[in-house]
ZAMARGU-4260 file (C-alpha; in steps of 0.2 Angstrom, whole numbers, plus 5000, padded with zeros to 4 digits):
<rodrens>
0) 4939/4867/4931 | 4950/4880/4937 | 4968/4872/4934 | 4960/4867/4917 | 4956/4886/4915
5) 4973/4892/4920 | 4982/4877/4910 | 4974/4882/4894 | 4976/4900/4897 | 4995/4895/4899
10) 4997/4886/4881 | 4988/4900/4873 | 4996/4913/4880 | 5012/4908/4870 | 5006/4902/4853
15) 5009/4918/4844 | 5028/4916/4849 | 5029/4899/4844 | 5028/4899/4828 | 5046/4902/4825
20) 5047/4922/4827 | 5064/4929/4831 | 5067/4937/4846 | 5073/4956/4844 | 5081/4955/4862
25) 5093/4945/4871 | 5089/4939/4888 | 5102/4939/4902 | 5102/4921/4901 | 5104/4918/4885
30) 5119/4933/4884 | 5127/4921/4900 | 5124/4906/4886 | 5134/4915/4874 | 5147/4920/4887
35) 5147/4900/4887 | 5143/4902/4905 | 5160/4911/4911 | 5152/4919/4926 | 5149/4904/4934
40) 5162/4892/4927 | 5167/4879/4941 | 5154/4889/4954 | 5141/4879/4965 | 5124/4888/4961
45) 5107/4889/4968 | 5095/4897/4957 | 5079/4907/4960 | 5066/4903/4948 | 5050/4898/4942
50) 5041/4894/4924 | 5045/4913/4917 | 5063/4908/4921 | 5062/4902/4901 | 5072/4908/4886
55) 5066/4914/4869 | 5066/4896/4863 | 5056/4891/4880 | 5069/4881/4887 | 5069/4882/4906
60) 5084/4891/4915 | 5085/4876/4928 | 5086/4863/4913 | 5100/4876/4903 | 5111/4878/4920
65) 5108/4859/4923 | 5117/4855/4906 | 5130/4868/4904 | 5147/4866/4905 | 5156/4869/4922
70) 5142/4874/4931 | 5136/4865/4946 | 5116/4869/4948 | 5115/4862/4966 | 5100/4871/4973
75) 5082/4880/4968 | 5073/4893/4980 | 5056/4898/4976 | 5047/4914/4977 | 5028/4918/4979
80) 5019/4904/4968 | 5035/4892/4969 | 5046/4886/4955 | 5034/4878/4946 | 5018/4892/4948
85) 5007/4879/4954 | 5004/4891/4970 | 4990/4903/4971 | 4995/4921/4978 | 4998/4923/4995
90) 4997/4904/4999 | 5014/4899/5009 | 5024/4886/5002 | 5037/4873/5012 | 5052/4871/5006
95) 5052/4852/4998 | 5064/4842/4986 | 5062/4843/4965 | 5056/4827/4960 | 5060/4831/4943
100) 5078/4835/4946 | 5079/4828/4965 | 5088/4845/4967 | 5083/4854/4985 | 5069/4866/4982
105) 5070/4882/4996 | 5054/4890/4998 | 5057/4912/5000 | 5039/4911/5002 | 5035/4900/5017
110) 5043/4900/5036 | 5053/4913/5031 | 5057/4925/5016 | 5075/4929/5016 | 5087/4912/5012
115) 5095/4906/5030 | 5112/4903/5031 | 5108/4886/5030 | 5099/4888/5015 | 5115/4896/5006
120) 5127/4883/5013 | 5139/4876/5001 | 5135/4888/4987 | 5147/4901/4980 | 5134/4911/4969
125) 5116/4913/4971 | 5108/4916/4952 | 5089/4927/4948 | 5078/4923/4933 | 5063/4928/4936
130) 5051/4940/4925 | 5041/4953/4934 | 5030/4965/4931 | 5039/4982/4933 | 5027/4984/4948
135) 5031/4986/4965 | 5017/4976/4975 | 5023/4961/4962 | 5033/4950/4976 | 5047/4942/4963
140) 5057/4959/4968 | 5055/4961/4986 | 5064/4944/4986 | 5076/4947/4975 | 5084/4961/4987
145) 5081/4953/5003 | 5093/4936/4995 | 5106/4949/4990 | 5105/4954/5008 | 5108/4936/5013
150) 5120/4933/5001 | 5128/4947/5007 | 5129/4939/5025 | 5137/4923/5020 | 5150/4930/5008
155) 5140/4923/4990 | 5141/4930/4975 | 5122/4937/4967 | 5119/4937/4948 | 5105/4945/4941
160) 5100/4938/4923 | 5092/4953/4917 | 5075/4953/4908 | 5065/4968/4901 | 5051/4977/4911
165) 5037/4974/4902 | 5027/4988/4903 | 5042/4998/4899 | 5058/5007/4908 | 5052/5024/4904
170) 5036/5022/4913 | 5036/5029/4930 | 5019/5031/4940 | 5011/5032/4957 | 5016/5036/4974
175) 5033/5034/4985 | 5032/5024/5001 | 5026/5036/5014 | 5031/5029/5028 | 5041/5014/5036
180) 5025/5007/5043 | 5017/5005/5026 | 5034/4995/5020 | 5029/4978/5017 | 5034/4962/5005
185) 5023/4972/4991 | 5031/4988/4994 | 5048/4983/5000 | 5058/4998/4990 | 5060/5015/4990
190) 5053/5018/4973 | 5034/5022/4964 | 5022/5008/4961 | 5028/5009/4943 | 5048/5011/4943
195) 5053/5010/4925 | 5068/4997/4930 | 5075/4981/4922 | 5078/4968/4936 | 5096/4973/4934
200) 5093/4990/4936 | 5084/4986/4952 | 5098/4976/4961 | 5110/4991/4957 | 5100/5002/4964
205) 5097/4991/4980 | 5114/4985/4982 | 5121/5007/4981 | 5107/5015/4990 | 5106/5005/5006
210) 5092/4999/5006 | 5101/4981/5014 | 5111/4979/5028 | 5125/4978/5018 | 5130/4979/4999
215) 5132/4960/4989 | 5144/4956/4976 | 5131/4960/4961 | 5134/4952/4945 | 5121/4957/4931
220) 5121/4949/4915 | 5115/4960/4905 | 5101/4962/4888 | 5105/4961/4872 | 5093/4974/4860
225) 5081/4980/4873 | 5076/4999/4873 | 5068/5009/4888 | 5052/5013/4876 | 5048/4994/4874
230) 5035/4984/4881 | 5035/4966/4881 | 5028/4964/4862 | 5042/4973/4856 | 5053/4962/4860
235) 5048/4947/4851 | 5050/4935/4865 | 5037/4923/4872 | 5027/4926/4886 | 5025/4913/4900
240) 5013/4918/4916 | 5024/4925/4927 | 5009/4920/4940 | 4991/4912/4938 | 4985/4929/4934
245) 4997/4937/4925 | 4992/4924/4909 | 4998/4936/4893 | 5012/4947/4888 | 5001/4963/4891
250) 4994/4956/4909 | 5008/4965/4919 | 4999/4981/4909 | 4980/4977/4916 | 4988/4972/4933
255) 4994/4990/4935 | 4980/4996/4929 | 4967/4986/4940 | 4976/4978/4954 | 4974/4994/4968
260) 4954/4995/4964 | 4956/4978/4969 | 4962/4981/4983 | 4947/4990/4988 | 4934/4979/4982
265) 4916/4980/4977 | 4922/4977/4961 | 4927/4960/4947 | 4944/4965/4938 | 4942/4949/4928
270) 4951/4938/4939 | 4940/4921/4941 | 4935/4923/4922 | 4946/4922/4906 | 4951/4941/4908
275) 4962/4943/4923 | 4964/4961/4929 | 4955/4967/4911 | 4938/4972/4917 | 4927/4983/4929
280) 4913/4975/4933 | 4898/4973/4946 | 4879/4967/4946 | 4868/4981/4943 | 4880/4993/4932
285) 4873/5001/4917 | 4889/4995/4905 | 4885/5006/4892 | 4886/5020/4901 | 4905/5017/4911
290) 4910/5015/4896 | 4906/5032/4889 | 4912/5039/4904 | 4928/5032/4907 | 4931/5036/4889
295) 4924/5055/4891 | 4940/5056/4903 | 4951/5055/4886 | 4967/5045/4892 | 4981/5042/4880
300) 4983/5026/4873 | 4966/5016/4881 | 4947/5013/4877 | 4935/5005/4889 | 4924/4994/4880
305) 4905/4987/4886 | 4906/4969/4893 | 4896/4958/4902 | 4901/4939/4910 | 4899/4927/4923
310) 4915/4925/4934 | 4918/4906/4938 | 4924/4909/4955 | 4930/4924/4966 | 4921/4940/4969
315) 4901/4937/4961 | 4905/4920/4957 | 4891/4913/4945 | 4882/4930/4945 | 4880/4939/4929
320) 4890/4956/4931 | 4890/4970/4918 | 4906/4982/4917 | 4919/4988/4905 | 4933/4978/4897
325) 4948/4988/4895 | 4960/4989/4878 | 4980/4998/4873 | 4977/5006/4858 | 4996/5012/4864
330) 5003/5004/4877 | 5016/5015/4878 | 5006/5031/4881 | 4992/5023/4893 | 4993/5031/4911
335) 4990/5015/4921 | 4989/5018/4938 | 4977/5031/4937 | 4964/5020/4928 | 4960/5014/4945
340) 4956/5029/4952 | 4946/5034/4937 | 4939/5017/4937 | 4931/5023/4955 | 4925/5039/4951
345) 4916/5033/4936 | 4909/5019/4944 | 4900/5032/4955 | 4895/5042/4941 | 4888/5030/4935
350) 4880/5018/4946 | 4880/5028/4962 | 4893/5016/4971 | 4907/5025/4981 | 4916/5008/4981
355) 4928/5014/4995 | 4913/5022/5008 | 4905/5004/5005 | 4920/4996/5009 | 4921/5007/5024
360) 4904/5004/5029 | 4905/4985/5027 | 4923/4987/5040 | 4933/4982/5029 | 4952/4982/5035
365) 4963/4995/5021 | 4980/4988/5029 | 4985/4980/5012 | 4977/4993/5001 | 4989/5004/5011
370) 5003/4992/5011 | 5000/4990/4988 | 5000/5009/4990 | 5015/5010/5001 | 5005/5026/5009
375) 4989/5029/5018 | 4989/5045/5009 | 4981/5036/4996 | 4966/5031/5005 | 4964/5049/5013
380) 4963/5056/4997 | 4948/5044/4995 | 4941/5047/5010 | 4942/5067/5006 | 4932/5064/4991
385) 4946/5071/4981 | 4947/5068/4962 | 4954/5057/4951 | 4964/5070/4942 | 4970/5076/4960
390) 4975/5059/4967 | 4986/5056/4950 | 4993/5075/4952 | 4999/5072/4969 | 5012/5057/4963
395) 5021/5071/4950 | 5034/5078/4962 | 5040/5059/4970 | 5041/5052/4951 | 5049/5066/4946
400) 5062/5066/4962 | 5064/5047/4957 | 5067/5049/4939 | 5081/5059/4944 | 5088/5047/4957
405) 5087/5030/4946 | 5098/5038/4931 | 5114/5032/4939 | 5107/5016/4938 | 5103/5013/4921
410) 5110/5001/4910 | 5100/5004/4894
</rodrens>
């Protein structure tokens, strides 16, 4: 039932694209395409990938590098989820041959996370497609800097084929990494939980700032059309799940905005129903009255709207839960982060639960809500009973200080 779920999810996701629309931007695969593939002429290529790794005419990057002229697709390496996305999140993966292609699949998500020596043998360039989320606890973009650092260690060329950051590149939200403790594969740079960067971007930056032993040869291909203020819809291109949870081209919005109350639990973002990361939900929660409240707060760009469901499986699985189903009236104004600490207070206006005391209570371990956060300042500000509007407030001189720091980095 639950592949059937996610399956039809997958399909619908793309309808509205399929139809025949134009696509306003060029990805960096299909700018390499009309390059007629000059960056990798006569190159032995491995390819990290998995379904988002599509054009705007849905054709799979492994099926377009398999076919074009000169270019010798020798190997795939997959990330969290695998090339195919059949992996549910944070299940390892072993590294495996494509019975599709009968190419040599690498897992970066298994035994180890950065490519071997071994894995790289043979290659002379090492090619990225894959579409995140613009989030930094999204996993794609950890692994994308620790193969630059590989590649940088066995002398092979990496080349980014740049895609948009769907929920924009002017947004910029939450906090820094605090401490080296709190680095982890979902907090891997040293920039906010929102970062306002293309792929592309984000290599540059890596590869310049030091953030790897030692710099790579960087190749980014870059877009074609795309401007900082889009998010996905403006583009015009389809949308395929960069992960089972992340279904439609606004998910990467609703994961920002739901995945650190998560973290904490007590909570039903909408994942195990037909609305993953979308909604704040719980037994017992008078649905009418969150909504009015998260919408007294008055946030640009968003209205919470009454809901009630059943999830099918995960947190109250088969329970009916009440709660508040969220909506963009402009994505491009909504503050997402800081719905999740609104989300919390609300909740405890509401329906008297101070979801992060519970979970305190119930000994529950905060080491990847610190980790998503990158900081343990976070959960102090929780513990502190400080506000909503404080704990946002506090993330203003970092994403500031940041703003400042990328703007070398820009391509757009």
């Amino acid at each position: 039932m639950k592949q059937f779920v996610l399956g039809l999810m997958v399909v619908l996701s793309s309808v509205w694209v399929a139809a025949g629309q134009t696509a306003r931007v060029k990805l960096g695969s299909e700018v390499l395409a009309q390059h007629k593939f000059k960056e990798l002429a006569g190159k032995r290529v491995g390819l990290i990938t998995n379904p988002s790794g599509i054009n705007s005419r849905l054709e799979s990057t492994i099926d377009v590098l398999r076919a074009a002229p000169g270019v010798k697709l020798v190997a795939l390496y997959g990330p969290e989820h695998g090339v195919y996305g059949d992996v549910w999140a944070g299940d390892k993966i072993a590294s495996s041959t494509d019975p599709r292609t009968g190419l040599p699949v690498h897992s970066l998500y298994g035994k180890t996370r950065k490519p071997t020596a071994e894995m790289l043998k043979g290659l002379d360039a090492l090619v990225y497609d894959l579409q995140d989320t613009g989030c930094r606890s999204y996993t794609f973009v950890a692994t994308m800097g620790v193969a630059m650092e590989a590649c940088a260690e066995n002398g092979v060329e990496f080349i980014v084929l740049d895609r948009p950051n769907p929920v924009g590149g002017e947004r910029i939200e939450g906090p820094m990494i605090g401490a080296e403790k709190y680095r982890s594969f979902v907090s891997k740079w040293d920039v906010p939980y929102v970062y306002g960067l293309t792929c592309g971007e984000l290599a540059r930056m890596i590869n310049a700032e030091g953030w790897i032993k030692n710099p790579c040869q960087l190749t980014v291909v870059p877009l074609k059309g795309w401007k900082r203020s889009m998010v996905w819809r403006d583009t015009g291109l389809p949308w395929t799940p960069s992960s089972p949870h992340v279904p439609h081209d606004e998910s990467p919005l609703f994961y920002v905005a739901t995945g650190v109350l998560g973290e904490i639990g007590g909570v039903n973002t909408g994942i195990g129903y037909t609305l993953p990361f979308q909604c704040v939900a719980a037994p017992d929660v008078d649905k009418h009255k969150l909504a009015e409240t998260l919408n007294a707060y008055q946030l640009p760009g968003v209205k919470f709207v009454p809901v009630s469901y059943k999830p099918y499986y995960f947190s109250f699985s088969n329970q009916p839960i009440a709660g508040v189903q969220i909506y963009f009236t402009d994505a491009r104004k909504v503050p997402l982060t800081a719905i999740n600490f609104y989300a919390m207070e609300a909740l405890k206006k509401v329906a008297g639960r101070d979801l992060f005391d519970e979970a305190v209570k119930a000994n529950k371990k905060f080491d990847m809500f610190d980790k998503v956060n990158g900081t343990d300042a976070t959960r102090l500000a929780l513990q502190s009973g400080k506000s909503a509007a404080e704990i946002v407030a506090s993330w203003r001189a970092g994403e500031e200080k940041f703003r400042e720091r990328r703007r070398k980095y820009l391509l757009y």
